[in-house]
N, C-alpha and C positions, 0 to 999 in steps of 0.2 A: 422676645426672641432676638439673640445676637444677632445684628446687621451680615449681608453677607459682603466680604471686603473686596476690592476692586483689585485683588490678583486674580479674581476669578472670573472670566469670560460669562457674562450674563445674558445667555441666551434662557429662554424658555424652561428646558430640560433642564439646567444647571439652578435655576432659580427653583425650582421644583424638588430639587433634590436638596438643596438647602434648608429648605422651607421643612417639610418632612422630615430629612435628621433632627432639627429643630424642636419639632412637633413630640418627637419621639422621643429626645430629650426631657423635656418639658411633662414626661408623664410621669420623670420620677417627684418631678414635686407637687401631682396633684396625684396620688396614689389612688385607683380604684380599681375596681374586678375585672374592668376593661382595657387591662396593660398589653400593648401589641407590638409587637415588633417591626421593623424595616427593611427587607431586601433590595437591593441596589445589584443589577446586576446589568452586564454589557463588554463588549471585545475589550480586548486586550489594547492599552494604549485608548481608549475611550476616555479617561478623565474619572475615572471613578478615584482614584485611589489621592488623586490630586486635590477634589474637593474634601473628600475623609479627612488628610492630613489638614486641609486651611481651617476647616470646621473643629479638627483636635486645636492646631496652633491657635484657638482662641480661648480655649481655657488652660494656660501654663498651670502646674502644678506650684502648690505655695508650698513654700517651708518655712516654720515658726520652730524656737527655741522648743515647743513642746508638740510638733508632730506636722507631718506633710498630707496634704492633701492634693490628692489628683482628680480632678474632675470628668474629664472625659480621658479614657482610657483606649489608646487604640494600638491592637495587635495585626501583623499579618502573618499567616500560616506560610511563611514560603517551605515548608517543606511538609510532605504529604504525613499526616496523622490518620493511623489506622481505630483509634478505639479514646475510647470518656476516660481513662486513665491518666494518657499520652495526651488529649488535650488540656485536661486540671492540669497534668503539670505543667507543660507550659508554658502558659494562664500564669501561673503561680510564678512561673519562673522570672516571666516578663514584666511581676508584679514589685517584685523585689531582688530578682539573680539570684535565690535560694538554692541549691540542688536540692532534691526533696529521696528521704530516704525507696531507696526501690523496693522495700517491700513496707508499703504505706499501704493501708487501705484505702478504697474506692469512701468509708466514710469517711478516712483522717485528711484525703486528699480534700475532699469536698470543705470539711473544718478548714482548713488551713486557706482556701480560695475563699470563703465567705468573711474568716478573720480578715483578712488581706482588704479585700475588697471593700468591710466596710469599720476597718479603720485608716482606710485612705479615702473614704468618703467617695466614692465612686460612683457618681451618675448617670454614666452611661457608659457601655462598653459598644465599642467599635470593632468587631472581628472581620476583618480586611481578608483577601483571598482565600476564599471560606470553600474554593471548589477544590481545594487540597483535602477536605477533609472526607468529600464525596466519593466515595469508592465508586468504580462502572459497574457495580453489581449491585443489585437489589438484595441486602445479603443483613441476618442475625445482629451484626454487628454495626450497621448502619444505622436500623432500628434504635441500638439504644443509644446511638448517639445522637438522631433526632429528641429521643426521649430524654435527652439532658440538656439538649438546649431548650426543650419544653419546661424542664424544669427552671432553668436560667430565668424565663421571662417571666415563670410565676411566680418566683421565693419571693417572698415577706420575708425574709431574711437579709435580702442585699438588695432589695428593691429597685434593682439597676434596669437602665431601659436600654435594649439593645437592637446595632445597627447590622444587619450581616451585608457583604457587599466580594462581588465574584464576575467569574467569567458566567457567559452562558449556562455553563454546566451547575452554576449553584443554585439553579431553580428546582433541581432534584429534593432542596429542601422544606419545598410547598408541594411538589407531585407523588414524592416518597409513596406508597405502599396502593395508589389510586389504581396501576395497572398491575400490578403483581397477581395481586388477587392470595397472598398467601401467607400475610403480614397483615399482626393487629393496626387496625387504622385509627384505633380509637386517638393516640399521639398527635393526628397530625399536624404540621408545623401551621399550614395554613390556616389553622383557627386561629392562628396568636400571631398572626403578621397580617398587615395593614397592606395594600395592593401594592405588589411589586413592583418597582420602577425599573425601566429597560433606559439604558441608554442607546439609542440608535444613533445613526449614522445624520448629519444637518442634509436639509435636499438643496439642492442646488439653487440657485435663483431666488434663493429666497429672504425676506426679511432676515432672519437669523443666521443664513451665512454670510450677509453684508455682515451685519453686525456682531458677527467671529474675523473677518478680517480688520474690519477698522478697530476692533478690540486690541489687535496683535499690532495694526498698523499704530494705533496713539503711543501703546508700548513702548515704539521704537522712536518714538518723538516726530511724525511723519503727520503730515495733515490727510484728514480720513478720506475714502475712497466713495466715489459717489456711480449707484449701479448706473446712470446713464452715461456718463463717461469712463467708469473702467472696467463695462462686462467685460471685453476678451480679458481683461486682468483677474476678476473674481474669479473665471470659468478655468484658466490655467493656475492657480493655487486651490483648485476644488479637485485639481488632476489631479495634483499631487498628495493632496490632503484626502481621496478618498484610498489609497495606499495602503494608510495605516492610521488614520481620524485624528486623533489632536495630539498624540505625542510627536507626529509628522508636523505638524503646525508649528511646535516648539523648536524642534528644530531647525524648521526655515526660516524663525521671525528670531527669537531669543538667544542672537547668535553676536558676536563681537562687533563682526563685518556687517549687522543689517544696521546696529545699532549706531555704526558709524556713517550712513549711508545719509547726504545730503539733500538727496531727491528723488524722485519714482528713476530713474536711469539708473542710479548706484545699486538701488534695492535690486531692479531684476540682477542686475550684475551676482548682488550679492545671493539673490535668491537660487541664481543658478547656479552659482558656483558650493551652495550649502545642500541644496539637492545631492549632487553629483557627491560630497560626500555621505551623508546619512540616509537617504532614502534609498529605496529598491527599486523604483521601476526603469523598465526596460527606457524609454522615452523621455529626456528629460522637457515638462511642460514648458519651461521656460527660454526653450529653445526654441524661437521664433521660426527658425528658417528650415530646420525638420519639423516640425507641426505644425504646420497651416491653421489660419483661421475653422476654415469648410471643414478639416476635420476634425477640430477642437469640440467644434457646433454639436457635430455627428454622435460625438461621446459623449459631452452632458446632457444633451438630449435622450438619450437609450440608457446612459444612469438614472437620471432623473425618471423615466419610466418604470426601471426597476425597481428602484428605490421602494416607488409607492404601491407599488405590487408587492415586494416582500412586507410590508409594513400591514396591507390588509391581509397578506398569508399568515405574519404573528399574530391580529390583532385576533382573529376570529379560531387560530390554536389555544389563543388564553381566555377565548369565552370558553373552549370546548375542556380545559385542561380545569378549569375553575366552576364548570356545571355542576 
């Protein structure tokens, strides 16, 4: 299993998610009737899309005088695909920049993706923002395009092992036809994917958002932060950072100005002053003398309670969604 590399924040969840792509990787070179897939799904700005690309950046594509191979293959749907046609192409398109004739068939399309796929050797496919392809309706058309990515994880053809990874809303691709009641079930995705990973939200105080700060903090060349002398410091970058989760973190720490910051003084400087441009909240944490200690307290305490109340609100939807 490729190492996972030190631009990625090694908490728990991240090492888990590693591990897994990894795993899932690794099924195309032990081939058996037990080939399963990977959902990774979690908010917007959560880090999903961040470890996909470090985990792709590790296998470059080679090019030799007699042909290229790409090993790990990763697409993102940013724009919504309604039907198995429009996603093969693509697919295809993203494989080589082919335009592919508009009146292809649904088989010449399929040829031409499994040609593609494996004479570029292709080991795993990563389909990144995969809730573009989720229509909000329970509808004809959905079905079969569950039923092709059903097919994807099965072909002896292309052997490829695949990662899907999305917003919230891409879990519709293990629930698909459970509640309808009016859709063949026999497809569903959840037989061929391996337990969904969620990315949630780090809770406060804890081992692992120490260790998401001083991750950001060595980054900037800064000696690491210790919870007994800088809670009120962990608890107001956990203000900001519950906002919008780790793309808010990049932007407070991975910034010119932190990077130039000589000691804990510069960095708040810099920390408030990088706030005040990129993040949204009303309050900026860093501002000492509008936000009080007592009501700093107030707030990570009542998140940190929510926290773990939504956390057993998902955990016991995904017994009841996976009974």
């Amino acid at each position: 299993m490729v190492a996972m590399p030190s631009t990625i924040f090694a908490c728990d969840v991240q090492k888990k998610i590693w591990q897994r792509i990894a795993e899932t990787h690794n099924m195309y070179y032990v081939p058996s009737e037990d080939k399963r897939a990977q959902l990774i799904y979690g908010a917007s700005g959560a880090g999903k899309t961040y470890i996909l690309k470090q985990y792709h950046a590790q296998f470059i594509p080679v090019t030799t005088p007699e042909k290229t191979t790409v090993p790990v293959f990763y697409v993102a749907f940013k724009e919504f695909k309604k039907s198995t046609a429009e996603i093969t192409r693509f697919l295809i398109s993203e494989l080589d920049g082919t335009t592919q004739n508009a009146r292809a068939s649904a088989a010449e399309l399929d040829s031409q993706l499994v040609t593609l796929l494996r004479g570029l050797e292709v080991e795993l496919i990563i389909l990144d923002e995969i809730q573009n392809i989720a229509s909000s309706y329970d509808g004809i058309e959905f079905q079969r395009i569950i039923k092709y990515f059903c097919y994807l994880i099965d072909s002896n053809k292309i052997r490829c092992s695949i990662v899907f990874a999305g917003t919230s809303s891409a879990k519709r691709l293990i629930t698909f036809g459970r509640t309808a009641g009016k859709f063949d079930d026999d497809e569903q995705m959840s037989r061929r994917q391996m337990r969904p990973i969620e990315i949630n939200p780090i809770l406060p105080r804890t081992k692992n958002w120490v260790a998401c700060c001083n991750w950001f903090i060595q980054h900037i060349g800064l000696p690491v932060l210790t919870a007994d002398k800088h809670s009120e410091l962990f608890d107001r970058i956990y203000l900001a950072y519950s906002e919008h989760t780790m793309s808010t973190m990049r932007d407070l720490f991975l910034r010119n100005n932190t990077r130039k910051a000589m000691n804990y003084e510069q960095l708040l400087e810099a920390l408030f002053e990088n706030f005040e441009k990129y993040a949204i909240g009303a309050i900026n944490p860093f501002d000492y003398e509008l936000l009080t200690k007592e009501q700093l307290d107030a707030y990570i305490n009542e998140q940190e309670k929510n926290l773990r109340s939504q956390l057993l609100v998902m955990y016991f939807a995904y017994l009841k969604e996976t009974a």
